[in-house]
C-alpha positions as CSV (number, residue, x, y, z in Angstrom):
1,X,31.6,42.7,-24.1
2,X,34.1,43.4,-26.8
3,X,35.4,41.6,-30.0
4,X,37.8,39.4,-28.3
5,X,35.6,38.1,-25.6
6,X,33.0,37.2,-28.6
7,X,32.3,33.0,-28.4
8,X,32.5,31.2,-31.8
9,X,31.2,28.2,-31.8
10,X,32.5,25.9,-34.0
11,X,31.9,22.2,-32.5
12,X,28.7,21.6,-29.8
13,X,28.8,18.4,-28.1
14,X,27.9,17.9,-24.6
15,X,28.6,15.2,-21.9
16,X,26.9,15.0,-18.5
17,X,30.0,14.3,-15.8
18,X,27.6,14.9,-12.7
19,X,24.6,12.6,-14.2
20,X,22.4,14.9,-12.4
21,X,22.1,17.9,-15.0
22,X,18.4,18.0,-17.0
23,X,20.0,20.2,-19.3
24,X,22.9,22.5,-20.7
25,X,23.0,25.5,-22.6
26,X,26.2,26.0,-24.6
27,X,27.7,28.6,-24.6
28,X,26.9,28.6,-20.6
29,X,27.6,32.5,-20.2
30,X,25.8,34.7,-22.8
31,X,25.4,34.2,-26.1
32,X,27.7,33.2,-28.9
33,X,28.0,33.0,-32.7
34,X,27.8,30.1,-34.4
35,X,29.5,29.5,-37.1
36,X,28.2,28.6,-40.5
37,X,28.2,24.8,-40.8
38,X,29.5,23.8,-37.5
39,X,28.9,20.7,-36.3
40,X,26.5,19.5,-34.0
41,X,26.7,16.2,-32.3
42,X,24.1,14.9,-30.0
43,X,23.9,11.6,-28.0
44,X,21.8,8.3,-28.1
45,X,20.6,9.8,-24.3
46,X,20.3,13.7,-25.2
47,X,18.4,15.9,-28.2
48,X,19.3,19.2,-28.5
49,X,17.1,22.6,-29.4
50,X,18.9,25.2,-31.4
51,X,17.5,28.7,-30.2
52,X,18.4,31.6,-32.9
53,X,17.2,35.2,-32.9
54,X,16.0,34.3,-29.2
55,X,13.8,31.5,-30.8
56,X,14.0,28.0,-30.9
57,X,14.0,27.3,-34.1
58,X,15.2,23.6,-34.6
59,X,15.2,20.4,-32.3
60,X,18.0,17.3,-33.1
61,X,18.0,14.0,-32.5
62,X,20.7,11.6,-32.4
63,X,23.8,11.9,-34.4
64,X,25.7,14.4,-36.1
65,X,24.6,17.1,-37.7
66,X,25.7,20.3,-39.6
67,X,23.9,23.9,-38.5
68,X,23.8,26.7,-41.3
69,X,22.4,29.4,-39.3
70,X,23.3,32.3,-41.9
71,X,25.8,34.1,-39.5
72,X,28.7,33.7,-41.2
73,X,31.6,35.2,-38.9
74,X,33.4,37.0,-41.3
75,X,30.1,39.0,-42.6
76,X,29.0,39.7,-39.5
77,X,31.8,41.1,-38.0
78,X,31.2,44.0,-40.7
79,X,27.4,44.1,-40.1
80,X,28.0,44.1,-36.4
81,X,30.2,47.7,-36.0
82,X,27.0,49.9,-35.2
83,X,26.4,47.2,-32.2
84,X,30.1,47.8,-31.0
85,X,31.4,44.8,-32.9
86,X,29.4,42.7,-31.3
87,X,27.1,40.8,-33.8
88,X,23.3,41.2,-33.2
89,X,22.6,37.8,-35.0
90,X,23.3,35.6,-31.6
91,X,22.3,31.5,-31.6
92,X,22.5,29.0,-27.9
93,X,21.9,25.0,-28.3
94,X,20.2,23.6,-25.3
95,X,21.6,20.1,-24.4
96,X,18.7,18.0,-23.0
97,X,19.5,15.1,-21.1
98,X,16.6,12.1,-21.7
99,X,17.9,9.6,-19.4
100,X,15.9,8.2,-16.5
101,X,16.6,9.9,-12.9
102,X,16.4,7.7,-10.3
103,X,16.2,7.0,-6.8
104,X,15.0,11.1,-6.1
105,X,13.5,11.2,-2.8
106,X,10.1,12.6,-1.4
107,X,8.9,13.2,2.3
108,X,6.7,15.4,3.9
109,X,8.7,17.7,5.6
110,X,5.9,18.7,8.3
111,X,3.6,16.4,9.1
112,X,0.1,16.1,7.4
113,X,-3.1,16.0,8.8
114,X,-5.0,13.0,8.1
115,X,-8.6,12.4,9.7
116,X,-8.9,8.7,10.7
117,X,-12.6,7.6,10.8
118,X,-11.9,5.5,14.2
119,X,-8.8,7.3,15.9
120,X,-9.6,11.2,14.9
121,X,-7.4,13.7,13.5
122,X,-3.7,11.9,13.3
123,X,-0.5,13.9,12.0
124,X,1.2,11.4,9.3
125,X,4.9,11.7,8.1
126,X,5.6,9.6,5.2
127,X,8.8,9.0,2.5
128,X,9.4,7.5,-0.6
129,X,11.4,7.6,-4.3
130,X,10.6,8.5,-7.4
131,X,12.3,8.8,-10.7
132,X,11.7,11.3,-13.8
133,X,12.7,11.7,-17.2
134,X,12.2,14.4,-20.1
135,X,9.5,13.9,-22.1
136,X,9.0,17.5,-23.9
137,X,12.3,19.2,-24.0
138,X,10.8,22.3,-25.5
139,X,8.3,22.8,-22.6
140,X,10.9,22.1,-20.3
141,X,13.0,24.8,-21.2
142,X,10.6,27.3,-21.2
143,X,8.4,26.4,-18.1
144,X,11.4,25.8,-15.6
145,X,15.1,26.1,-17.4
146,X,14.4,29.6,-18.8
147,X,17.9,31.6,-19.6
148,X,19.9,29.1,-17.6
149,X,23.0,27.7,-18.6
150,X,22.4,24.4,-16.2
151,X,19.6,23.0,-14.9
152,X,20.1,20.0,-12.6
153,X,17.7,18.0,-10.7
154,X,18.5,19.5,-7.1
155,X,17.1,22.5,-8.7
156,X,13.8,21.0,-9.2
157,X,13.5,17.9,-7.1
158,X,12.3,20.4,-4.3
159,X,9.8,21.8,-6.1
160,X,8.5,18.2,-7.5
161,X,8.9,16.8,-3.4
162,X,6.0,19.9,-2.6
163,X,3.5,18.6,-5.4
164,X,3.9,14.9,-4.7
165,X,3.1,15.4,-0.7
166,X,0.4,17.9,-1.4
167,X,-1.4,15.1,-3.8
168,X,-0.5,12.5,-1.3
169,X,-2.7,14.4,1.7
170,X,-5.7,14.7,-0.9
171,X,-4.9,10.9,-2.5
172,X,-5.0,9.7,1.1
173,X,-8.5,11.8,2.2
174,X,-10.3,10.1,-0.8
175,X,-9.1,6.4,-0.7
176,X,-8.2,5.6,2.6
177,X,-10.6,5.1,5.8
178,X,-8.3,4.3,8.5
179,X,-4.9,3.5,9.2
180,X,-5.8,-0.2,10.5
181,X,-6.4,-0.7,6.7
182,X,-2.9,0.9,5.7
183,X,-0.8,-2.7,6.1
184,X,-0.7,-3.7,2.8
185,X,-1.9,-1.0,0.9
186,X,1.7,0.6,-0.2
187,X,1.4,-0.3,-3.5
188,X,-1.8,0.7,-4.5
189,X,-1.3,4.2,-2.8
190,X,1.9,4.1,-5.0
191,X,0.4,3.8,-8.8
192,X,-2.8,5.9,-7.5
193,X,-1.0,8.9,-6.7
194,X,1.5,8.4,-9.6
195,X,-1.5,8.2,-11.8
196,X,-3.0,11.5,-10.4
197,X,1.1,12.9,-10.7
198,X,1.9,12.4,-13.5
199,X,-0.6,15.0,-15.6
200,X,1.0,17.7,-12.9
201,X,4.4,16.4,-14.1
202,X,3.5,16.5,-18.3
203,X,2.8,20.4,-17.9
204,X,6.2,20.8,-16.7
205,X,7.7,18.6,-19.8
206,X,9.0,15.7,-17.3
207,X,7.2,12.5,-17.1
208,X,7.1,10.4,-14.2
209,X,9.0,7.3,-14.7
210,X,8.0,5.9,-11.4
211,X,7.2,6.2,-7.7
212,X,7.0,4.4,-4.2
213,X,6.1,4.8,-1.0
214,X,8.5,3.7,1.5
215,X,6.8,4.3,4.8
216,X,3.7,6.1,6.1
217,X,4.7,7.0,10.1
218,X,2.0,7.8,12.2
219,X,2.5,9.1,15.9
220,X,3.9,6.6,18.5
221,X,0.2,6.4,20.6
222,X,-1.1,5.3,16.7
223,X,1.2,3.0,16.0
224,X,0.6,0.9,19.5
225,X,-2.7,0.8,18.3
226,X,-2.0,-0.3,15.2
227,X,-0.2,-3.3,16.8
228,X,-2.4,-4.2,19.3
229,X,-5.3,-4.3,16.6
230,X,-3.3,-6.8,14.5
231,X,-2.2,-9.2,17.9
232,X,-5.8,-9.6,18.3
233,X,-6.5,-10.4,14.7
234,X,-3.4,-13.5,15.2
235,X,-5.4,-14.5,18.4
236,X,-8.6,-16.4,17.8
237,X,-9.3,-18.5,20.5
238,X,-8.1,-16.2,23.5
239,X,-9.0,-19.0,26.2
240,X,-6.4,-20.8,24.8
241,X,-3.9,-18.0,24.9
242,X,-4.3,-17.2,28.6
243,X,-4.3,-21.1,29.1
244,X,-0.4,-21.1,27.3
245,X,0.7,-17.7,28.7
246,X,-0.3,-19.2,32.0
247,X,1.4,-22.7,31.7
248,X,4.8,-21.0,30.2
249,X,4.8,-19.0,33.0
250,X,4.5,-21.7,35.2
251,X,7.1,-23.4,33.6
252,X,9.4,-20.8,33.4
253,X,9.2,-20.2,37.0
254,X,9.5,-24.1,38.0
255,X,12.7,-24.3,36.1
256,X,14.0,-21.0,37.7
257,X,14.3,-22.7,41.3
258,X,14.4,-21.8,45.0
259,X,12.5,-20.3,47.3
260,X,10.9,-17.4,44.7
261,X,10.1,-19.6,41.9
262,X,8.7,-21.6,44.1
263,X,6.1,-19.6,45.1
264,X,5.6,-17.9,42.0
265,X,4.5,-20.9,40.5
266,X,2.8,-21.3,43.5
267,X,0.6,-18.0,43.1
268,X,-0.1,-18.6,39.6
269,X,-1.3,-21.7,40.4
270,X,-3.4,-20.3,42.7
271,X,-4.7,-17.4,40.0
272,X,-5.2,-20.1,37.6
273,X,-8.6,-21.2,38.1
274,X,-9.6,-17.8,38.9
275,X,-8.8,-16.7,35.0
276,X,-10.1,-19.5,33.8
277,X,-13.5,-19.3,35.6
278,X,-13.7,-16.2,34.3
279,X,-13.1,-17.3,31.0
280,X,-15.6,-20.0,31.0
281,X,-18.1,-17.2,32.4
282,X,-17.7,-15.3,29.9
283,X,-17.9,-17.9,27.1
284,X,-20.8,-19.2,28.9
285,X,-22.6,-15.8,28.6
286,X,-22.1,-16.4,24.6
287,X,-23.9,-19.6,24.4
288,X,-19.7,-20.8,24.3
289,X,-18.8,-23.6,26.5
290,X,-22.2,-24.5,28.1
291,X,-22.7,-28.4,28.9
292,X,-25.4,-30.8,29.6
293,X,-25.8,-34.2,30.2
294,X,-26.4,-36.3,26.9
295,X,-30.2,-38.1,27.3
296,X,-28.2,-41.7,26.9
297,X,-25.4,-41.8,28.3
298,X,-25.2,-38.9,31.2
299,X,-21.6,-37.9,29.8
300,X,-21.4,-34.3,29.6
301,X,-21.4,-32.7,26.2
302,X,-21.4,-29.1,24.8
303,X,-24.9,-27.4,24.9
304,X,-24.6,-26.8,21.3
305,X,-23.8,-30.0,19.8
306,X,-26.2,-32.1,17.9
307,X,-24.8,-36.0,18.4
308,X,-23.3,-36.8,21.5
309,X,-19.5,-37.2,20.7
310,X,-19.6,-40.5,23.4
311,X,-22.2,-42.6,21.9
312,X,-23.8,-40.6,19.0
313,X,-27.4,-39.7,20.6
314,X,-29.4,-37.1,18.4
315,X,-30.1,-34.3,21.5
316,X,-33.6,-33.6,20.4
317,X,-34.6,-37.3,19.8
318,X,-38.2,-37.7,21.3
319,X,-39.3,-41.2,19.2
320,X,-39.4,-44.4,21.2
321,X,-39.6,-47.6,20.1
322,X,-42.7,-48.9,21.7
323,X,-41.1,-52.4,22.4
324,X,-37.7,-51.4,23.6
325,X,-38.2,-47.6,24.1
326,X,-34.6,-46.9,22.0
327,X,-34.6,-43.3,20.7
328,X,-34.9,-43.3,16.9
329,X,-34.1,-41.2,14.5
330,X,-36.5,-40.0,11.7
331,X,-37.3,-42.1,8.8
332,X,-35.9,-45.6,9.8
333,X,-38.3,-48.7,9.8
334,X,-36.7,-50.6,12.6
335,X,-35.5,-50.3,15.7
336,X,-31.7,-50.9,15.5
337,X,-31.8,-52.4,19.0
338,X,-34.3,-55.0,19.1
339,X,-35.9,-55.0,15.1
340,X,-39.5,-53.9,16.5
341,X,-40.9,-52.2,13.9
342,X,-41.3,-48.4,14.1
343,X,-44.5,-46.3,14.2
344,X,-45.9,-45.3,10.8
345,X,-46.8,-42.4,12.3
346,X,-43.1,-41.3,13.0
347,X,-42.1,-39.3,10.0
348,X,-39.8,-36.6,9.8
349,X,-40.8,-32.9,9.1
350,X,-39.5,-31.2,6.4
351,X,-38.3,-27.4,7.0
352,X,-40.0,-25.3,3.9
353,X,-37.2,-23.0,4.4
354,X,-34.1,-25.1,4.0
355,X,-35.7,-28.8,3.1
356,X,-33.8,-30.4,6.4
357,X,-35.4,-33.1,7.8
358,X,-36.6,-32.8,11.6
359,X,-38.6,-35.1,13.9
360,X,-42.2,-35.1,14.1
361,X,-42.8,-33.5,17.3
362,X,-40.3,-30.7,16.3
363,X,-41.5,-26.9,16.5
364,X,-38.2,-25.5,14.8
365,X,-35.5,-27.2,12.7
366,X,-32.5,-28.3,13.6
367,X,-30.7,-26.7,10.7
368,X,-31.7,-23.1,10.0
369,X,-33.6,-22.4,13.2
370,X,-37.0,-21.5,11.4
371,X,-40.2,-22.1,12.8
372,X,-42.0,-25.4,11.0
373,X,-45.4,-24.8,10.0
């Protein structure tokens, strides 16, 4: 390089047109000489490192400020004839832009292997955002920006897209059990791997401003699955859900006339009682459903229940009144048919596990199922 392609640098100021660049070195090519007292003028957004003697020597802040480096242009060019009039004593100022980056993306670009405690081993993509900013200027230039005139965040975003996927797989091995427990969960998968990022990111002198996840895709076959789990979850009472598939069908095939809806209401008619004897079967097996005749008025009532929902008959009753024979219930002093005094001797027993009251001739209770004494 020769005298007239030397760079004085009288004025530094820098503005980001792209919005993308981390940082810029000026001069961009080489090295210049800056002269003494030139002015420096950095941005609300930006600080700036002087490097002199290849050493950063000073970091600015905001505002303007004057630089007296001690390579004074006119000296130098004297001092600088045994380096072919080049001067030795060379000075950069590194731009660094503090701003918040937004909306970078992440996604893995393969997918990752996750191990699913009821489906196996299931290949996961997922995507998201995140945004940065510089925290340590310093340590950014001399972990990733190096010698560089530019930095931007393409440059680095790559890089930073490899960490966050690779603590994603781990973050996702350690908190999560299966992917039926995924709805939901976005958010706290979120802040814990932003927590466990953002260490990673300090070393690199970025912080992480913040990050989501957008979607976590698992194969097709996983995803039915996924849905079929959660239709079962909406559908409590499935008796009732065949019962109004069924009648919509029905309904649907009345209203769509001639000969074929005809008799394909005709056929699920027919099927009906099939399904639904199934059903009741099947319910019956789990104690669900089971009738018997109530002891005082012969309507049928579930097995189950404890008053007849017809005329209010306690199932277990097995008190008379000895005038009138009416069933009693524990503890009352008359009959509430014909006034005949009750029994002294009926008296309820008291569960020791629960305190219930039960009738005398009782062998469990009624409430909790325990055996009386």
């Amino acid at each position: 390089m020769g005298a007239d392609n030397v760079i004085l640098l009288e004025s530094l100021e820098w503005f980001d047109e792209s919005g993308q660049e981390l940082l810029h070195r000026l001069p961009e090519q080489g090295s210049g000489e800056i002269k003494y007292g030139a002015q420096l003028t950095v941005r609300d957004s930006q600080a700036a490192v002087l490097f002199y003697k290849g050493k950063a020597c000073d970091a600015y802040g905001p505002g303007r400020h004057t630089l007296k480096t001690g390579n004074i242009p006119i000296l130098t060019k004297i001092l600088s004839a045994p380096w072919g009039m080049i001067s030795p004593l060379r000075a950069e100022v590194f731009f660094i832009n503090l701003k918040t980056f937004p909306d970078l993306k992440w996604g893995t670009r393969d997918p990752v292997a996750f191990r699913d405690a009821e489906l196996g081993l299931v290949r996961l993509r997922a995507h998201g955002v995140f945004s940065i900013r510089v925290i340590q200027p310093l340590l950014l230039i001399n972990t990733l920006a190096g010698t560089m005139g530019r930095y931007s965040t393409e440059q680095v975003e790559d890089y930073l897209r490899q960490m966050i996927v690779s603590r994603f797989n781990d973050y996702l091995g350690e908190h999560l059990t299966s992917l039926f427990d995924l709805p939901g969960r976005f958010d706290d998968i979120a802040e814990g791997l932003a927590q466990r990022l953002r260490q990673d990111f300090a070393r690199l002198g970025l912080g992480l401003a913040a990050l989501y996840v957008t979607s976590i895709t698992p194969p097709a076959e996983v995803q039915q699955a996924i849905d079929d789990r959660s239709r079962l979850g909406v559908i409590r009472d499935m008796d009732k859900f065949v019962r109004m598939k069924a009648a919509m069908a029905m309904e649907k095939a009345a209203t769509a006339g001639g000969e074929a809806g005809a008799g394909l209401g005709l056929g699920l008619g027919m099927l009906m009682p099939t399904m639904f004897a199934g059903l009741r079967a099947d319910s019956s097996r789990n104690g669900v459903g089971r009738e018997v005749a109530c002891g005082e008025c012969a309507n049928p009532i579930p097995a189950t229940a404890r008053f007849c929902p017809f005329c209010g008959h306690q199932q277990i009753l097995n008190q008379q009144c000895a005038n009138c024979g009416n069933n009693l219930m524990p503890g009352v002093k008359y009959c509430p048919l014909c006034g005949h005094p009750a029994e002294e001797e009926v008296r309820e027993r008291i569960c020791p596990h629960c305190r219930a009251a039960n009738l005398p001739a009782s062998l469990f209770c009624n409430q909790c199922g325990e055996r009386l004494g």
